[in-house]
VEXMIBA-382122 format. One line per field, with one value per atom (N, C-alpha, C): residue number from 1; atom name; z, y, x; residue in three letters. Coordinates in steps of 0.001 Angstrom, whole numbers, padded with zeros to 6 digits. Layout:
<rs>
baro: c(NUM | ...) .
loro: c(CA | ...) .
up: c(Z | ...) .
north: c(Y | ...) .
east: c(X | ...) .
roti: c(ALA | ...) .
</rs>
This chain:
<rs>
baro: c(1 | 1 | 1 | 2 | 2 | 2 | 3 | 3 | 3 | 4 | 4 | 4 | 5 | 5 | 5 | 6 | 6 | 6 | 7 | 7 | 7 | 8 | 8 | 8 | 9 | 9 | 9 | 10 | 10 | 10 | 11 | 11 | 11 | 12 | 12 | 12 | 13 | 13 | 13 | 14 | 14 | 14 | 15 | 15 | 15 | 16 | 16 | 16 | 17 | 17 | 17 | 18 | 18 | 18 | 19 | 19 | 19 | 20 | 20 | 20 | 21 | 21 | 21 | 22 | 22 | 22 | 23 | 23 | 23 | 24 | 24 | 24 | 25 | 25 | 25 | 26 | 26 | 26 | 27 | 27 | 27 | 28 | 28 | 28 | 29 | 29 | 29 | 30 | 30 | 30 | 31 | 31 | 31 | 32 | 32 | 32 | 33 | 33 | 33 | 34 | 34 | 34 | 35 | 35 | 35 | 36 | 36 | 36 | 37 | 37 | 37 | 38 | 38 | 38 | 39 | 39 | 39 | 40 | 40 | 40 | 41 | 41 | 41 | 42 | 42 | 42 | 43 | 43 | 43 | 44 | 44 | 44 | 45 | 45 | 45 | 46 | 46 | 46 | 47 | 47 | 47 | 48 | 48 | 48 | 49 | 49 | 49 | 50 | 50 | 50 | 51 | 51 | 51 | 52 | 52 | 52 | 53 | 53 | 53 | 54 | 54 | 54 | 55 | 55 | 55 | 56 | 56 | 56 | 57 | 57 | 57 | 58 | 58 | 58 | 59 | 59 | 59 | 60 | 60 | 60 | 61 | 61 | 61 | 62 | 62 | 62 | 63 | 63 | 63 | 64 | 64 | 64 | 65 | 65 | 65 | 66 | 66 | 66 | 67 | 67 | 67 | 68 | 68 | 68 | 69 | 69 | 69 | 70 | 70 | 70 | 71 | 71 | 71 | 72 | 72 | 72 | 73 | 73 | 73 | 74 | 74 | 74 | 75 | 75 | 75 | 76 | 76 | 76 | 77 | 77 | 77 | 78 | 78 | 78 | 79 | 79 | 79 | 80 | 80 | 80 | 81 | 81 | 81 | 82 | 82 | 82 | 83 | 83 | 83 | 84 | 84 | 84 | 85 | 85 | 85 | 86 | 86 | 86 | 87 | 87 | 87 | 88 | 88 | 88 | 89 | 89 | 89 | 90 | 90 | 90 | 91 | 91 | 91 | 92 | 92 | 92 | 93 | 93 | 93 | 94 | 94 | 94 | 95 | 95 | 95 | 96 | 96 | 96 | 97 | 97 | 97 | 98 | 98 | 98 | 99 | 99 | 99 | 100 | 100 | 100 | 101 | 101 | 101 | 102 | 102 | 102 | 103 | 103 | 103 | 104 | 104 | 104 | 105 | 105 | 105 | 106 | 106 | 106 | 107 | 107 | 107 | 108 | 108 | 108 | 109 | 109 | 109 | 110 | 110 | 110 | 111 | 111 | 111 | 112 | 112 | 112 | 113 | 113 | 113 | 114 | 114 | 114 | 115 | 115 | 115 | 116 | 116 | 116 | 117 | 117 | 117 | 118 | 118 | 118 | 119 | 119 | 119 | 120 | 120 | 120 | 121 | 121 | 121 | 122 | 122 | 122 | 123 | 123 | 123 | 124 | 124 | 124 | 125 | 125 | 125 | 126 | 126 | 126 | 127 | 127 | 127 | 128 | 128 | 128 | 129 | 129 | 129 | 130 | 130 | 130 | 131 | 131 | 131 | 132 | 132 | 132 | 133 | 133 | 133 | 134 | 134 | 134 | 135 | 135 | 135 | 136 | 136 | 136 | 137 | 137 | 137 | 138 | 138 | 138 | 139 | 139 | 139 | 140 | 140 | 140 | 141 | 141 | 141 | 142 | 142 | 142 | 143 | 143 | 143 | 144 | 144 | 144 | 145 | 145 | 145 | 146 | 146 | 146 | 147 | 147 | 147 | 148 | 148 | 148 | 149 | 149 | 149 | 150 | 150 | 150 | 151 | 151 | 151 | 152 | 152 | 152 | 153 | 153 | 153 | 154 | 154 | 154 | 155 | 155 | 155 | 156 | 156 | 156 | 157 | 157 | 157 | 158 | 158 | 158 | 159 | 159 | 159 | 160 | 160 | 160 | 161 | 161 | 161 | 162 | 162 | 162 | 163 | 163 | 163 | 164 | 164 | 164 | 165 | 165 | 165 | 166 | 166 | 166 | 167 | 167 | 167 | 168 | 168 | 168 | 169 | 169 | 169) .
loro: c(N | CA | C | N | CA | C | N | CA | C | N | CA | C | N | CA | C | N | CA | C | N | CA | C | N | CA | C | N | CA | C | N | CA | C | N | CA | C | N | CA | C | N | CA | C | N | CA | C | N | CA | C | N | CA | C | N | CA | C | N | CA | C | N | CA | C | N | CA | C | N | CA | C | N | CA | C | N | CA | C | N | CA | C | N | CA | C | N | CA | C | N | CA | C | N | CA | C | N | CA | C | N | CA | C | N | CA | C | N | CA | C | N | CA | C | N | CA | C | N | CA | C | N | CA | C | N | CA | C | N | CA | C | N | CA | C | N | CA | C | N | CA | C | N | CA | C | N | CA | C | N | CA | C | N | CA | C | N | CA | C | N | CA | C | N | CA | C | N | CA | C | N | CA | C | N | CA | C | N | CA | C | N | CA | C | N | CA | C | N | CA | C | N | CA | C | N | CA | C | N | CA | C | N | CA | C | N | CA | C | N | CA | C | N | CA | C | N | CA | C | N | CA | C | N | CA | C | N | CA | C | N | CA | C | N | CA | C | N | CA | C | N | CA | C | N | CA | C | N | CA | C | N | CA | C | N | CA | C | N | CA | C | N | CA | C | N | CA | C | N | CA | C | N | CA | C | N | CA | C | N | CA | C | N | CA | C | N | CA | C | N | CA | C | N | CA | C | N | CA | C | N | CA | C | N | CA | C | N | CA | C | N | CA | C | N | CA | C | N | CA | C | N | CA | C | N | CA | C | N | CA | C | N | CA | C | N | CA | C | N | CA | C | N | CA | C | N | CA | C | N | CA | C | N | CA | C | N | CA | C | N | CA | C | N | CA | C | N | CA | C | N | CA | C | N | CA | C | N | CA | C | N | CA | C | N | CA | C | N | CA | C | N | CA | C | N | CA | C | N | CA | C | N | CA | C | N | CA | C | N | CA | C | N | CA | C | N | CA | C | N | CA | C | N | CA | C | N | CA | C | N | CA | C | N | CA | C | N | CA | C | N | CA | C | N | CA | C | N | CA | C | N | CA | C | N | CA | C | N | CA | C | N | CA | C | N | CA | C | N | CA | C | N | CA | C | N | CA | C | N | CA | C | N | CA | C | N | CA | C | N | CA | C | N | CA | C | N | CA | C | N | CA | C | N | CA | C | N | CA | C | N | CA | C | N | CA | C | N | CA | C | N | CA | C | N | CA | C | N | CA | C | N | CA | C | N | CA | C | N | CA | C | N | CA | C | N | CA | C | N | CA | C | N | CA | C | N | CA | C | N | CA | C | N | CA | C | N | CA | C | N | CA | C | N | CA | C | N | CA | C | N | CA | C | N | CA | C | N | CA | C) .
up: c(-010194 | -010555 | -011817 | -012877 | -013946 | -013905 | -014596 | -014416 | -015536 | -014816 | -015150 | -015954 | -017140 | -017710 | -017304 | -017521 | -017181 | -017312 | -016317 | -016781 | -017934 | -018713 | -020211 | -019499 | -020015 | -019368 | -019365 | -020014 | -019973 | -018733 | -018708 | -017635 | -017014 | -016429 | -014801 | -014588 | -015901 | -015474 | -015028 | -015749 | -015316 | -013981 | -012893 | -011513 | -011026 | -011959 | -010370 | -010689 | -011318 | -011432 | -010080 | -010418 | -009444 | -008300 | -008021 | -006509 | -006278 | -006879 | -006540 | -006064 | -006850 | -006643 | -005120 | -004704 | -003827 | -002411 | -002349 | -001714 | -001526 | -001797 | -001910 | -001040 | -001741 | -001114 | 000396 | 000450 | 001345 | 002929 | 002490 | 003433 | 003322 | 002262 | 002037 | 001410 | 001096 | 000220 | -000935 | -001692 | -002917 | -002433 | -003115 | -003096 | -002546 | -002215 | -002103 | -001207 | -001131 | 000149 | 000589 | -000137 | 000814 | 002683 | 002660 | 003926 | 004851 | 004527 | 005655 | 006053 | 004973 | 005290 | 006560 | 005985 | 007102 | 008458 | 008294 | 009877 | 010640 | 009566 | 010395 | 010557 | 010010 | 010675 | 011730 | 011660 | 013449 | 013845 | 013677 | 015341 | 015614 | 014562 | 014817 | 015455 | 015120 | 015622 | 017306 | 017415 | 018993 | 019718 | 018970 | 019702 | 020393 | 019193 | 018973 | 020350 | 019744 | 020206 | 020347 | 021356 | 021516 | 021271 | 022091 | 022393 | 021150 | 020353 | 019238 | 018393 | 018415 | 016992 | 017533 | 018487 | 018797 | 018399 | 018464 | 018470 | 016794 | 016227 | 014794 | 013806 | 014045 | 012602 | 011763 | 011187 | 009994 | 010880 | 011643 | 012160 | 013233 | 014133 | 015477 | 015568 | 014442 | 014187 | 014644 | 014134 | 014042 | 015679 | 016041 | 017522 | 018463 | 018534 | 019734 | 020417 | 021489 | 022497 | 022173 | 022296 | 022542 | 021186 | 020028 | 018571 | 018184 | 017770 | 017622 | 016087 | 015636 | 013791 | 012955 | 013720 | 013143 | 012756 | 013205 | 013432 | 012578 | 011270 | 010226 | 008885 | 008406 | 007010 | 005926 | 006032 | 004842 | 004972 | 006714 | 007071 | 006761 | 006812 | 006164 | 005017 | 004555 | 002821 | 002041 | 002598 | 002371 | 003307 | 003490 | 004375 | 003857 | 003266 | 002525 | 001013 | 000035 | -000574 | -000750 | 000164 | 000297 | 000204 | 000974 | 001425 | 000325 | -000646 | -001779 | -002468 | -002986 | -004027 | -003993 | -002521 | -002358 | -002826 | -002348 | -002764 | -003882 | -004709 | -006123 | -007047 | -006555 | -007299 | -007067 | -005870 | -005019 | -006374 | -006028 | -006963 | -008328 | -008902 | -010339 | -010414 | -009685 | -009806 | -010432 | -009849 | -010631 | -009554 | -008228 | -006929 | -007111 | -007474 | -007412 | -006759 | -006530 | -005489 | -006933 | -007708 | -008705 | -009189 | -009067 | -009770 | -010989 | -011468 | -013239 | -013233 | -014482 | -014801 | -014184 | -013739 | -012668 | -013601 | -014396 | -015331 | -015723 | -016037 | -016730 | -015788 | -014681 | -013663 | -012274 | -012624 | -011108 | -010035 | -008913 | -008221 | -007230 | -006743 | -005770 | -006243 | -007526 | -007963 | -008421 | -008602 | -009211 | -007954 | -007322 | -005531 | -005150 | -005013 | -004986 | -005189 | -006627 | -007564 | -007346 | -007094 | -006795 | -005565 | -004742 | -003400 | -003401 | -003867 | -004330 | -005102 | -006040 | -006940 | -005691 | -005059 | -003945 | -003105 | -002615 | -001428 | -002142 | -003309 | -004110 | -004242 | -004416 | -005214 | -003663 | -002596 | -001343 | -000678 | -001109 | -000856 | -001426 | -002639 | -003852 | -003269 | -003144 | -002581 | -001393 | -000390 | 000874 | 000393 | -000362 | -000918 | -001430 | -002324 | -003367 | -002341 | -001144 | -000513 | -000683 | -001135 | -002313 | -003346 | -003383 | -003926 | -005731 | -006614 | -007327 | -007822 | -006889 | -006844 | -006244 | -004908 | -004336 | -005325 | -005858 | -007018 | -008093 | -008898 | -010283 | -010131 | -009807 | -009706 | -009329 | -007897 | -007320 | -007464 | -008253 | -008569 | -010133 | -010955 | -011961 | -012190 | -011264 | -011005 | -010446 | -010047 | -009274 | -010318 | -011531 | -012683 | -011986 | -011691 | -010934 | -011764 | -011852 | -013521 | -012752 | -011387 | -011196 | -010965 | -010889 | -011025 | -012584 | -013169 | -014737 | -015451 | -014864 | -014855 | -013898 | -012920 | -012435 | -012791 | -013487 | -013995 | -015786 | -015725 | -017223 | -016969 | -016092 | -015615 | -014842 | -014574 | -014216 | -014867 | -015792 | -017358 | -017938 | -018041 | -018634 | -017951 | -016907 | -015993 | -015740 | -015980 | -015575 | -017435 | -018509 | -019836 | -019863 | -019414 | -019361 | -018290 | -017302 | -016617 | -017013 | -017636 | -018142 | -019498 | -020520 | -021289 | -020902 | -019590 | -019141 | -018852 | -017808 | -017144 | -018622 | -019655 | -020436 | -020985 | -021595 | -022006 | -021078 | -019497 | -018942 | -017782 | -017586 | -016850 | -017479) .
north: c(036514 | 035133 | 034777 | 034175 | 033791 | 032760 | 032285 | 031102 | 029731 | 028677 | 027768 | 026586 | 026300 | 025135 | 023771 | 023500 | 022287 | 021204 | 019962 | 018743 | 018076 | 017548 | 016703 | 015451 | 015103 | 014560 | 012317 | 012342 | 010796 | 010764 | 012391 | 012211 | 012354 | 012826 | 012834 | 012021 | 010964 | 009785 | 008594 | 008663 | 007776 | 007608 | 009663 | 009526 | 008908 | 009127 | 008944 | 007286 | 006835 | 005335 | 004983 | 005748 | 005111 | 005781 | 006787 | 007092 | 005917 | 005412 | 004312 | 003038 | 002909 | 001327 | 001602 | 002959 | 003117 | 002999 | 003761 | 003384 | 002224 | 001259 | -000215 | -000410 | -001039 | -001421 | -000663 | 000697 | 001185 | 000894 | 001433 | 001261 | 000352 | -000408 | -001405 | -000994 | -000109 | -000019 | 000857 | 001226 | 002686 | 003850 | 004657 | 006200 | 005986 | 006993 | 007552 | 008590 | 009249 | 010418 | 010344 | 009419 | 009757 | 009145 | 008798 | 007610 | 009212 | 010216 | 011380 | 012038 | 012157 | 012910 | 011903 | 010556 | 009591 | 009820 | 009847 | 010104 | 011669 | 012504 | 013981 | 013514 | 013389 | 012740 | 012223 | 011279 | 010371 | 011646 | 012870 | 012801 | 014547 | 014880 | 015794 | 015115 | 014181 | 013653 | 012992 | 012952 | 012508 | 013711 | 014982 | 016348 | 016638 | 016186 | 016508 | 015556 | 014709 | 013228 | 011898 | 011937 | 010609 | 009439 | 009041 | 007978 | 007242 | 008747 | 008289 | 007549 | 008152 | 008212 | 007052 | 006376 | 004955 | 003968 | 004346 | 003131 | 003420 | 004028 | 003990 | 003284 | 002189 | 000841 | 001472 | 002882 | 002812 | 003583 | 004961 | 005640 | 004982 | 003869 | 003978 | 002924 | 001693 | 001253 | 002640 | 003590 | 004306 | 005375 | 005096 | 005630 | 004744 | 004032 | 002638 | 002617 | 002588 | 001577 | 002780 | 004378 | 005076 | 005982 | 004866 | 004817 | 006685 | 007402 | 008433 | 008237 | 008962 | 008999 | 009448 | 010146 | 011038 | 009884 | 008786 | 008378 | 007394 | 007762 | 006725 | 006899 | 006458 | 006814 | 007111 | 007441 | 008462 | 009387 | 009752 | 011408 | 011936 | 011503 | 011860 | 011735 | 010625 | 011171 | 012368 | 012576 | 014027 | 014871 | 015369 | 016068 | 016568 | 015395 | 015950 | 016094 | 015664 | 015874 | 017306 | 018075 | 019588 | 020357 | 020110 | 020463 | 020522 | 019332 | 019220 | 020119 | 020278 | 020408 | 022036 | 022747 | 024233 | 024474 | 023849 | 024476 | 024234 | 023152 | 023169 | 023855 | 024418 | 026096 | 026948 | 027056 | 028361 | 028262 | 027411 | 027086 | 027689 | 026912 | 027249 | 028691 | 029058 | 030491 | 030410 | 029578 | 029128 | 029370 | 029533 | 029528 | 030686 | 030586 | 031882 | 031510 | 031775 | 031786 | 032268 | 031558 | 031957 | 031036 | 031876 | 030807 | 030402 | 029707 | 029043 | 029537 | 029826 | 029870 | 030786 | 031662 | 032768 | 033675 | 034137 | 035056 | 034403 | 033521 | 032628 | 032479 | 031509 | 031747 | 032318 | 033036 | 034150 | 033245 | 033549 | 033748 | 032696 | 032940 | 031904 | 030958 | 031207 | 029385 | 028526 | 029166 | 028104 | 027465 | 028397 | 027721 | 026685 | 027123 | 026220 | 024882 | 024937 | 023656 | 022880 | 023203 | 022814 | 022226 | 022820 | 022497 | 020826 | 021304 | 019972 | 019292 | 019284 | 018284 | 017777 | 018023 | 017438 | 016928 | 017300 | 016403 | 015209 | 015206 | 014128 | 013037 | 013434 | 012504 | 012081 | 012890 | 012320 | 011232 | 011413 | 010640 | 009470 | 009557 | 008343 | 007617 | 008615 | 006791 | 006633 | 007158 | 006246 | 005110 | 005586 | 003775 | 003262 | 003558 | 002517 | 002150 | 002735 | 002122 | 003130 | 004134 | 004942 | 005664 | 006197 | 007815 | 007512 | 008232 | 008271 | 007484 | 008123 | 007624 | 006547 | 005791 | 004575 | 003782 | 004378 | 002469 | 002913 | 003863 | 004057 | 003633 | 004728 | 004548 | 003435 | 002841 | 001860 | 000378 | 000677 | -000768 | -000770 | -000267 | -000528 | -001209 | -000295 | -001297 | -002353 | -002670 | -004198 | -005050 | -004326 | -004775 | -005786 | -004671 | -005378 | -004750 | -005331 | -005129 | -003968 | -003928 | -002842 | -001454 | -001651 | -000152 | -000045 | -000558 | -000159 | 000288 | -000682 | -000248 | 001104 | 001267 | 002910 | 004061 | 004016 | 004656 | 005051 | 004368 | 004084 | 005406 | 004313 | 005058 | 006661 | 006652 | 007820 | 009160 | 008969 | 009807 | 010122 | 009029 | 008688 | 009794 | 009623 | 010823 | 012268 | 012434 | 013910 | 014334 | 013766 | 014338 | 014688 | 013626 | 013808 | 015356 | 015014 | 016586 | 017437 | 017712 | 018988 | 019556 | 017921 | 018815 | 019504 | 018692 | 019348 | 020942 | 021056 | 022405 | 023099 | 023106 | 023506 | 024163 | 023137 | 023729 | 024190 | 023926 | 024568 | 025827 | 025561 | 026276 | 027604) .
east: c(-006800 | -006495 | -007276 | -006467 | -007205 | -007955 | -008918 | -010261 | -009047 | -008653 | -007874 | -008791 | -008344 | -009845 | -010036 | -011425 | -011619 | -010201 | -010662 | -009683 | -010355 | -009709 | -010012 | -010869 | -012311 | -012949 | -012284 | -011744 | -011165 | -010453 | -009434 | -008253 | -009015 | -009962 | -011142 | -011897 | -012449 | -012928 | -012171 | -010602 | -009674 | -009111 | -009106 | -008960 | -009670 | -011202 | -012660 | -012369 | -011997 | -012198 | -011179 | -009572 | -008448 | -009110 | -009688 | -010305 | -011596 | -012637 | -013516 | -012905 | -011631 | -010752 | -009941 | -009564 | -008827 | -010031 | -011156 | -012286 | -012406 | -012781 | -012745 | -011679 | -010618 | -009028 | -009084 | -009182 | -008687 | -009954 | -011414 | -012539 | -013178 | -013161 | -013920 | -015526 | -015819 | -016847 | -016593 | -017563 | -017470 | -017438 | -018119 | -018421 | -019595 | -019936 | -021802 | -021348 | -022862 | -022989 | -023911 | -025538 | -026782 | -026605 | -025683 | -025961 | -025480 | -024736 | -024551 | -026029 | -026969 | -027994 | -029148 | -028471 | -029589 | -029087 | -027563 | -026925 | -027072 | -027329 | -027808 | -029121 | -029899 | -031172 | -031309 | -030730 | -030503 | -029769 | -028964 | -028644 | -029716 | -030127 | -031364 | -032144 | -032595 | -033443 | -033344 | -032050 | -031631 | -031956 | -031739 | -031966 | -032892 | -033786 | -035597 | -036318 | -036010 | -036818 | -036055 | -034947 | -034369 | -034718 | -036071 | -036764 | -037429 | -038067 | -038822 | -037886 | -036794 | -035383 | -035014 | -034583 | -033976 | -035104 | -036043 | -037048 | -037362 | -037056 | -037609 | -036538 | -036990 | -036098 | -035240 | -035725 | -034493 | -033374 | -034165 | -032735 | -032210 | -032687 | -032596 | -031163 | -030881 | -029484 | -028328 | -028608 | -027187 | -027278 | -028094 | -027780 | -027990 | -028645 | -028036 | -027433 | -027059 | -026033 | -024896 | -025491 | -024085 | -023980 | -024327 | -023228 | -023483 | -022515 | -022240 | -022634 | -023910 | -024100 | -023179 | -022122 | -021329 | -019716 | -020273 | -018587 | -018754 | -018720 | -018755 | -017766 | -017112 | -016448 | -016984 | -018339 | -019455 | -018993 | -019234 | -019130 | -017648 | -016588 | -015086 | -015442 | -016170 | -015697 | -016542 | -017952 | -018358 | -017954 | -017690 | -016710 | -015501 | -014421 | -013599 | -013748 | -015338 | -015526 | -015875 | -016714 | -016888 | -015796 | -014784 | -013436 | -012671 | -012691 | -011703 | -012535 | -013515 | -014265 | -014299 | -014137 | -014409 | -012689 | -011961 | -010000 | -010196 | -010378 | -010264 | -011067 | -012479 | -012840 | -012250 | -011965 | -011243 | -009647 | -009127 | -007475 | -007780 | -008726 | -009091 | -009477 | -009424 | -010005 | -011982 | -012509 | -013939 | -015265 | -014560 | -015278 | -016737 | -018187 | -018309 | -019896 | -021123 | -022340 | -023038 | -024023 | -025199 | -026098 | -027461 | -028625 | -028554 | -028306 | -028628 | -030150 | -030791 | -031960 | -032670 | -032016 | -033110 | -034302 | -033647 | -033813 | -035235 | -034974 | -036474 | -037687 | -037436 | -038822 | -038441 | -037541 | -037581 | -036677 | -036331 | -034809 | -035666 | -036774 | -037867 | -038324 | -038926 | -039101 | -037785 | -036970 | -035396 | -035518 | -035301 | -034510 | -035910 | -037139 | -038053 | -037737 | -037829 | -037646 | -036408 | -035205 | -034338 | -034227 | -034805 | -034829 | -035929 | -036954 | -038135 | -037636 | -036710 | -035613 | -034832 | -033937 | -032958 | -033509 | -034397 | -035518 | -035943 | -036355 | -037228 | -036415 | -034386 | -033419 | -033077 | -032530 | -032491 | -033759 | -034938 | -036138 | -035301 | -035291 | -035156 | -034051 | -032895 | -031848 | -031979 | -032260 | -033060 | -033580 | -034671 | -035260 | -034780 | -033814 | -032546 | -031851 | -031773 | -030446 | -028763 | -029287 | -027696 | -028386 | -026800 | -027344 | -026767 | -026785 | -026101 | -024805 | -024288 | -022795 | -022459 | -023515 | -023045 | -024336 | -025121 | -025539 | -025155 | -024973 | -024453 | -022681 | -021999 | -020401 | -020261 | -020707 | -020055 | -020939 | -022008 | -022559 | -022073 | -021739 | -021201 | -020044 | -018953 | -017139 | -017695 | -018789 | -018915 | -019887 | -020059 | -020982 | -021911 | -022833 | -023846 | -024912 | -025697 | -026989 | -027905 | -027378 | -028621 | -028287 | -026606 | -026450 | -026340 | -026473 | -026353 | -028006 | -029108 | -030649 | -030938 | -030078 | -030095 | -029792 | -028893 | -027853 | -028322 | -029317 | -029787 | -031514 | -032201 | -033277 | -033178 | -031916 | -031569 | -031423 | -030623 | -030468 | -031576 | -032320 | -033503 | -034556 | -034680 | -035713 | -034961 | -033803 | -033036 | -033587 | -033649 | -033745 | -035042 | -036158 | -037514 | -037828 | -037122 | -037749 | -037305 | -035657 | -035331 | -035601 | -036562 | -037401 | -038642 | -039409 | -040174 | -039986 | -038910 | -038588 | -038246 | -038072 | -037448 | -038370 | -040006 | -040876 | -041948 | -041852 | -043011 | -042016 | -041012 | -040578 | -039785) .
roti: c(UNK | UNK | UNK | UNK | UNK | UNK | UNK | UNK | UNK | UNK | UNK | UNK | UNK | UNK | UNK | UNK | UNK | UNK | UNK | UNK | UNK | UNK | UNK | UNK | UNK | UNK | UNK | UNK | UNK | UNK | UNK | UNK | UNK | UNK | UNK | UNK | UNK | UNK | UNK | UNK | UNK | UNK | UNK | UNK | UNK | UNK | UNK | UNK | UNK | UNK | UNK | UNK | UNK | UNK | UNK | UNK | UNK | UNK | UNK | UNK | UNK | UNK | UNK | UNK | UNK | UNK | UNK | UNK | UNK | UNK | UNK | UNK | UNK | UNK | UNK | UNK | UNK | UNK | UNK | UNK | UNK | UNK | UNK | UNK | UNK | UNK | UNK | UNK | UNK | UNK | UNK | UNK | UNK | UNK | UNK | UNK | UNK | UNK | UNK | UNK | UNK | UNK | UNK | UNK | UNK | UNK | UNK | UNK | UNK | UNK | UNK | UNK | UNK | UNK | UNK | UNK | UNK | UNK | UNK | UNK | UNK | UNK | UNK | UNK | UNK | UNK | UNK | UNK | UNK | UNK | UNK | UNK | UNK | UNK | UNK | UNK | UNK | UNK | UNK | UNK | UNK | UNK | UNK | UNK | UNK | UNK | UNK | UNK | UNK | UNK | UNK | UNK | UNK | UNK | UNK | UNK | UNK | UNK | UNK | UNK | UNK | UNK | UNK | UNK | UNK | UNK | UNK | UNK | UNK | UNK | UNK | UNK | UNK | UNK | UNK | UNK | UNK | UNK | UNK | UNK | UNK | UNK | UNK | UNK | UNK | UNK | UNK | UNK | UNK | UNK | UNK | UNK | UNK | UNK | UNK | UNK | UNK | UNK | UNK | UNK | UNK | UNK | UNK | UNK | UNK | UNK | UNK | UNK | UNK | UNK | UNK | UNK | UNK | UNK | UNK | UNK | UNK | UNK | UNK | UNK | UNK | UNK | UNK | UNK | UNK | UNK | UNK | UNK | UNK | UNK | UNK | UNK | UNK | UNK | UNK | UNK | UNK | UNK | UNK | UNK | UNK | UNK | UNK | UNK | UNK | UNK | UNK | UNK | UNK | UNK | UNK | UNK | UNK | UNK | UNK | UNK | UNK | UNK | UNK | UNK | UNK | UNK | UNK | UNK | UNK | UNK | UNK | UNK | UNK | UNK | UNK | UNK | UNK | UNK | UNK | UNK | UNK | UNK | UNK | UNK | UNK | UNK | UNK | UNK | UNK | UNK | UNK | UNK | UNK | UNK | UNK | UNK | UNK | UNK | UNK | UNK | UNK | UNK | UNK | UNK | UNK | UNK | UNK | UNK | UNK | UNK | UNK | UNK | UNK | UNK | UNK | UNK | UNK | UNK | UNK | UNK | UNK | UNK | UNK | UNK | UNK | UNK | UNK | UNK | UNK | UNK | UNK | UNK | UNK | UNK | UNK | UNK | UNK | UNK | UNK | UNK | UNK | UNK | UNK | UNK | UNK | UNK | UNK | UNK | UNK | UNK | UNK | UNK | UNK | UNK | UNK | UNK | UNK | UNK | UNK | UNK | UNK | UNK | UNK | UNK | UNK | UNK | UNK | UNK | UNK | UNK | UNK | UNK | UNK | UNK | UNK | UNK | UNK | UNK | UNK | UNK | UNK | UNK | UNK | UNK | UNK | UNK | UNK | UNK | UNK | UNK | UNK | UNK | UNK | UNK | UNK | UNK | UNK | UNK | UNK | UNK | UNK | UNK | UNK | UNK | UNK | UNK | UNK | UNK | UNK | UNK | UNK | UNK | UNK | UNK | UNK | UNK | UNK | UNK | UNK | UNK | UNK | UNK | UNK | UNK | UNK | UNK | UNK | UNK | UNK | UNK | UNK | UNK | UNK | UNK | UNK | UNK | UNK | UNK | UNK | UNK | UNK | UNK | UNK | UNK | UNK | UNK | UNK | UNK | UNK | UNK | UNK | UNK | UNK | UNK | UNK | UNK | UNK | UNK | UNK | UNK | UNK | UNK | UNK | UNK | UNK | UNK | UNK | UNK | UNK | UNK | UNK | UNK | UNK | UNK | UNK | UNK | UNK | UNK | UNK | UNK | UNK | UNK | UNK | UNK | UNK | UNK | UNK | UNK | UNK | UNK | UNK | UNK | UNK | UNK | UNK | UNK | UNK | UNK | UNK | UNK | UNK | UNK | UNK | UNK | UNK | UNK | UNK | UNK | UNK | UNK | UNK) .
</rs>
């Protein structure tokens, strides 16, 4: 299968826009995905430690009185975000498993760092409230000044560390 090229980036910002407006209309909120990692939390945590996990303020809302963490319209939309996202490499012929940057500080610190990068950004929208995509994407179509100061500060710190990683890594 031949490797099929990118989409022209206007025509892919023009879907993600009609997919954000259809979100809305259709569920009633935006995009995001951090809110799945809070709900595997709660229900690891039901595994672990029921008692503790109900009584703890942030997770203990989503298991309450029964409530299944799993039964929320986050979890479908990452879910079929994985889903879409693996057929449409797979389609493109683009599907393939590799480290960026190995070569430079070795195959254990990439994954390290990466791993301590994703923990740090999952930390981060817990406390924002949203990930990326639910205060940048979806506080912007709602021109709300603070996904635009996120979204700003955001860029802003991904350039600062990857000159860092650039010159120390």
């Amino acid at each position: 299968m031949s490797i099929r090229p990118l989409w022209q980036p206007y025509i892919a910002g023009v879907i993600l826009g009609l997919v954000l407006i259809l979100t809305f209309v259709l569920v009633g909120n935006g995009v995001g995905a951090s809110g799945l990692f809070a709900r595997l939390a709660a229900a690891i945590g039901m595994g672990l430690a029921p008692e503790t996990t109900a009584a703890n303020a942030y997770l203990g809302p989503l298991v309450t009185k029964g409530k299944n963490p799993f039964a929320a319209w986050i979890v479908v939309e990452v879910v079929g975000i994985a889903i879409g996202a693996l057929l449409a490499a797979i389609g493109a012929g683009r599907f393939r498993i590799q480290f960026d940057g190995v070569c430079r500080v070795g195959l254990y610190n990439r994954f390290a760092a990466a791993l301590l990068g994703g923990a740090l950004a999952g930390f981060g929208s817990r406390i924002a409230a949203g990930c990326t995509s639910g205060i940048g994407l979806s506080g912007m179509a709602m021109l709300s000044i603070g996904g635009f100061v996120f979204l700003f500060a955001f860029f802003l710190t991904g350039l600062g560390v990857s000159a860092l990683m650039r010159r120390f890594g």
